[in-house]
C-alpha positions as CSV (number, residue, x, y, z in Angstrom):
1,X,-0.5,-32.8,-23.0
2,X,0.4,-31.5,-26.3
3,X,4.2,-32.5,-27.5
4,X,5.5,-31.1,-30.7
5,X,8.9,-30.1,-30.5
6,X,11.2,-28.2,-33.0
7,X,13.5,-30.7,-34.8
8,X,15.6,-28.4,-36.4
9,X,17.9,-26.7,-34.1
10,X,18.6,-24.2,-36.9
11,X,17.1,-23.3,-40.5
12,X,18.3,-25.5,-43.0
13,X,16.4,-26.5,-46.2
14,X,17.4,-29.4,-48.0
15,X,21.0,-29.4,-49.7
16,X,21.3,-31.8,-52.2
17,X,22.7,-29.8,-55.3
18,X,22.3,-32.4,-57.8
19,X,24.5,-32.0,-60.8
20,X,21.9,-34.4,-62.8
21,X,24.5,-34.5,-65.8
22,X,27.3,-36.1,-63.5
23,X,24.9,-38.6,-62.2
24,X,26.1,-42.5,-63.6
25,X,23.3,-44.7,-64.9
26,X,22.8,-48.2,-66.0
27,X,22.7,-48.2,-69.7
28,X,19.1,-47.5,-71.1
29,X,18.3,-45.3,-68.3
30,X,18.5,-41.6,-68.4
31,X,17.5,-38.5,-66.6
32,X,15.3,-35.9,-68.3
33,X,14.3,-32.5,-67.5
34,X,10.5,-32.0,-69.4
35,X,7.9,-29.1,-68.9
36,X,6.4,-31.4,-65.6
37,X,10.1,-31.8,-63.8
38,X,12.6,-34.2,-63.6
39,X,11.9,-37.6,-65.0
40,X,13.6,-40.9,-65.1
41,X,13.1,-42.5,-68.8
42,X,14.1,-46.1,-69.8
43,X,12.6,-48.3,-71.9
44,X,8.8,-49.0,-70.9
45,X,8.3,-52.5,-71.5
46,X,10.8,-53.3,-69.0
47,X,10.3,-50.5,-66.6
48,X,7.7,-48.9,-67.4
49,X,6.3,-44.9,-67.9
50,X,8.7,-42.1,-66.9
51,X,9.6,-41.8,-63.1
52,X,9.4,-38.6,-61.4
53,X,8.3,-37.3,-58.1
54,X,4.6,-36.0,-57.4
55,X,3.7,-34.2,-54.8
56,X,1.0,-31.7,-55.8
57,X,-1.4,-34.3,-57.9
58,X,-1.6,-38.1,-58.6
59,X,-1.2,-40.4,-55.6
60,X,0.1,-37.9,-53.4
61,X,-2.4,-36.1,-53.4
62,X,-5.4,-38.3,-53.2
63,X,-3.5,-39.9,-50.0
64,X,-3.1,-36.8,-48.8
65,X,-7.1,-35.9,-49.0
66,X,-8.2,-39.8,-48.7
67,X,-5.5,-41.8,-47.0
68,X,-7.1,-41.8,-43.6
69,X,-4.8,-39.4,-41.5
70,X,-3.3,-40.5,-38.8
71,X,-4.8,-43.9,-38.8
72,X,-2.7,-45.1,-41.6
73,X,-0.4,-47.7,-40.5
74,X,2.8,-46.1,-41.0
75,X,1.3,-42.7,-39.0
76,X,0.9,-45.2,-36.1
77,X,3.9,-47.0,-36.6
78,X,6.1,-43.8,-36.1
79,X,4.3,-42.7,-32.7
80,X,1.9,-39.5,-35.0
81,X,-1.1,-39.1,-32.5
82,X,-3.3,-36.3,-31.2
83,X,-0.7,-34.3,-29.5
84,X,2.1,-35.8,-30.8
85,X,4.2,-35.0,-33.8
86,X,7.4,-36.4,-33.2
87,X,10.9,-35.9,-35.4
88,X,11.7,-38.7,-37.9
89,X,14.4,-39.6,-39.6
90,X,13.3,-41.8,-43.3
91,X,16.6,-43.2,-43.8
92,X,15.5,-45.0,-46.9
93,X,13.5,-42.3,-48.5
94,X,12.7,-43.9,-52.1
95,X,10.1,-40.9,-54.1
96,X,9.3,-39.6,-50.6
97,X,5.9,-41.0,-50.3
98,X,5.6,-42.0,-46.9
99,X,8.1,-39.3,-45.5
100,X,5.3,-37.1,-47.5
101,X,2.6,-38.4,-45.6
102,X,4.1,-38.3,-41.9
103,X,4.6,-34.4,-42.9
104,X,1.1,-33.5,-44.3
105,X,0.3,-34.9,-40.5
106,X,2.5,-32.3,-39.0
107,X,5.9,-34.1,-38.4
108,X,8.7,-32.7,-39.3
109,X,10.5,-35.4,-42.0
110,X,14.3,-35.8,-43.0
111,X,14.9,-37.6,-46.5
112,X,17.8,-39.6,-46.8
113,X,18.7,-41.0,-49.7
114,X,21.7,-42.9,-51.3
115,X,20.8,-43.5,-55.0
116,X,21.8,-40.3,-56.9
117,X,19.3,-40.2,-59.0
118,X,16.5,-40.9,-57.0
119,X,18.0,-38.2,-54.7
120,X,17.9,-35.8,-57.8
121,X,14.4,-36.5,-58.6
122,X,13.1,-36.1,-54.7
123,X,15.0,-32.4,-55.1
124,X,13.0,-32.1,-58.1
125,X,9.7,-32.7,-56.5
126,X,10.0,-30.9,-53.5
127,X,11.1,-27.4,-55.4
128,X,8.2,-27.7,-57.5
129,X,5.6,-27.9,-54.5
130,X,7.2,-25.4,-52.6
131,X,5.6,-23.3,-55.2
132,X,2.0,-24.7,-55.0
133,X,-0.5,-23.3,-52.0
134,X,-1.3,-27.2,-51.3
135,X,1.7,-28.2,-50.7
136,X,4.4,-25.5,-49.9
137,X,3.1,-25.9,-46.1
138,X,4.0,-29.9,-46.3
139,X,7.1,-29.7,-47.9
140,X,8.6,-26.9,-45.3
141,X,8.4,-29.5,-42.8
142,X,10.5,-32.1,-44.9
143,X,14.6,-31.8,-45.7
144,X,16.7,-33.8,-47.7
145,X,20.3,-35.2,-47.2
146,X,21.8,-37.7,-49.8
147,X,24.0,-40.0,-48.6
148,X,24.2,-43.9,-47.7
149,X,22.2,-44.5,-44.2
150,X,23.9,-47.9,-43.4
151,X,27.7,-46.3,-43.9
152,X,26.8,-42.2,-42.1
153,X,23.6,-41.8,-40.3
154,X,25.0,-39.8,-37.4
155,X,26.8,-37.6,-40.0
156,X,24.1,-37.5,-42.4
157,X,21.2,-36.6,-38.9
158,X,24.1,-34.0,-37.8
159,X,24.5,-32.3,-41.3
160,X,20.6,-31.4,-41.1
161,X,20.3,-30.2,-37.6
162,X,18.0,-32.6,-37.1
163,X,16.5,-34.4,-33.9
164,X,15.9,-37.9,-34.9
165,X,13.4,-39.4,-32.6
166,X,12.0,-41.6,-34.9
167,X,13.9,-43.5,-37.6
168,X,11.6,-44.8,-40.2
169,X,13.1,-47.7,-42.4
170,X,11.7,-49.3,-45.4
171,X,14.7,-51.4,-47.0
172,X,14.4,-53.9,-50.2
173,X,13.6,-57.1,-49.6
174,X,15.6,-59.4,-51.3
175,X,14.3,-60.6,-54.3
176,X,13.7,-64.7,-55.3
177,X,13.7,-65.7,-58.1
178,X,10.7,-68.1,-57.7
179,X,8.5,-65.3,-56.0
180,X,5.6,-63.3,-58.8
181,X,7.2,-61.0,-61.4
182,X,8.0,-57.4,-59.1
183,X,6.5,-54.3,-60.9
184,X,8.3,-52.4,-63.0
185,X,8.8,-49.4,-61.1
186,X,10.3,-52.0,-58.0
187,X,12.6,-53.2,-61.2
188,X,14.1,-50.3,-61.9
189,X,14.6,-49.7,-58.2
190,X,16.7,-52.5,-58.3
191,X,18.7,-51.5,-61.6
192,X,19.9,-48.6,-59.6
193,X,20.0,-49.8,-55.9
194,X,20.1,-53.4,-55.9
195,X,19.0,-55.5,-52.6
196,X,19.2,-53.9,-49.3
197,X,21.5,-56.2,-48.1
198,X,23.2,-54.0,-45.4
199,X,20.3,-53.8,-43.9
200,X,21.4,-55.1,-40.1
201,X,23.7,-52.5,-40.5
202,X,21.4,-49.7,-41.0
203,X,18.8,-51.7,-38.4
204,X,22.0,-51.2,-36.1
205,X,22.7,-47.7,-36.8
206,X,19.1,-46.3,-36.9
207,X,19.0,-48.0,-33.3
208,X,22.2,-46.2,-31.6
209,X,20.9,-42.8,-33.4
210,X,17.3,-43.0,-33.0
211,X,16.2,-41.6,-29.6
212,X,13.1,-43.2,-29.2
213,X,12.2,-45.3,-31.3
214,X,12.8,-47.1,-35.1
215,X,10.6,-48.6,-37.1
216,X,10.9,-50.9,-39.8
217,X,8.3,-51.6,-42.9
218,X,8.2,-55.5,-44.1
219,X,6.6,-57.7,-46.3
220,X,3.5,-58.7,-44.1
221,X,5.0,-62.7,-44.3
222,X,8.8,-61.7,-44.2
223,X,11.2,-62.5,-41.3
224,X,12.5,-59.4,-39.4
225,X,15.9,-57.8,-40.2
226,X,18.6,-60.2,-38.6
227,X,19.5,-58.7,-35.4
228,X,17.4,-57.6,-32.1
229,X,14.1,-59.0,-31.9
230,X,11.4,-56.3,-32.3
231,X,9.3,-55.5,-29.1
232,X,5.9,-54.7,-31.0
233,X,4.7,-55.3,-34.6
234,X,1.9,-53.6,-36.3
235,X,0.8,-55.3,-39.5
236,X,-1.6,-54.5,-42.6
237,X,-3.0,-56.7,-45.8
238,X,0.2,-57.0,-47.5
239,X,2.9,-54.8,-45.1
240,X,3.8,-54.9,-41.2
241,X,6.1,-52.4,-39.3
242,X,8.5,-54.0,-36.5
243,X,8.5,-51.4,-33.5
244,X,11.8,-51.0,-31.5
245,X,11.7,-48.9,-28.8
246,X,14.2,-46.4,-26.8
247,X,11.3,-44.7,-24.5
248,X,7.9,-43.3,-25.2
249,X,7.1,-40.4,-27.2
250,X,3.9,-39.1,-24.9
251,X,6.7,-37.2,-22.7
């Protein structure tokens, strides 16, 4: 039986209204608006070229052609199946690229994000593929709240309308000093956001919003998020996703 469902009890496109110029950065990073959108620019030895958000070409769009559909782990990590396109929340949304996937495979996505600028540059990325035929369908599907997860996930679902069935979450893993030099994008990351470590409380709020189920994306080796021990794990070459689950999404 087929069960898509409307996530959005009303029409609300994303509502971020980034004032770019008002947005605080570490010294020797700065936001800058070129002819290809909004870009984050610091010094490339140590972070490396410009950061912006992609949806139309590069990456995202060889995944989207090429990534294998709904076989991919974090398609069956959040419950996507023939039938099934359920309502997730990606309470750590980053540049968007798996909450970008789960919507080119029909699922209606809510971005939440808590660093300003990356926030900024997601608003960035998504007005300009509204505006291109491969992507404007994908994008519709996908809204954007920034805020901090951990501290106002009920407030943050509410704001959006939004029917969180799935909470996706994909924090930073804490970084040792003795583990391989992290890329540079990961870096700067880190510059703006540092570690995730509130992460058992957004494990713990994701789990009294979620309706059915959260999942949450790991280092394939790491421990799991301190708190309640997942029911099901799926795991890749280098990632795994820790399942905890409400009820089934089949009904």
């Amino acid at each position: 039986m087929s069960y898509v469902k409307s996530c959005v009890e009303s029409s609300v496109e994303s509502d971020v209204g980034t004032d770019v110029e008002s947005i605080v950065l570490p010294d020797g990073l700065r936001l800058v608006q070129g002819e290809e959108g909004l870009a984050l620019v610091g010094d490339e030895k140590r972070y490396g070229k410009p950061l912006s958000v992609d949806f139309v070409a590069g990456k995202a769009a060889h995944r989207r052609r090429f990534g294998g559909g709904r076989g991919q782990l974090v398609a069956k990590a959040c419950g996507l199946s023939k039938g099934v396109a359920p309502c997730i929340v990606d309470a750590t949304a980053g540049l968007g690229r798996d909450a970008f996937v789960l919507a080119s495979l029909g699922a209606q996505v809510l971005l939440i994000e808590r660093v300003a600028a990356i926030a900024a540059l997601l608003e960035d990325g998504l007005k300009r593929a509204v505006s291109h035929s491969d992507t404007a369908d994908i994008v519709a599907r996908m809204t954007l709240r920034h805020g901090d997860a951990a501290q106002s996930l009920a407030e943050l679902v509410a704001s959006a309308h939004f029917s969180p069935q799935v909470i996706h979450l994909d924090p930073m893993f804490p970084h040792r000093e003795k583990s391989a030099l992290v890329k540079k994008e990961m870096r700067l990351f880190r510059e703006l956001a540092g570690d995730d470590n509130d992460a058992p409380r957004l494990l713990e709020a994701a789990l009294d919003v979620a309706t059915h189920r959260v999942v949450v994306k790991r280092p394939r080796k790491a421990p799991p998020i301190a708190g309640p021990v997942p029911q099901h794990t799926l795991e890749g070459k280098t990632s795994r996703y820790d399942l905890y689950v409400h009820r089934s999404l089949a009904r």
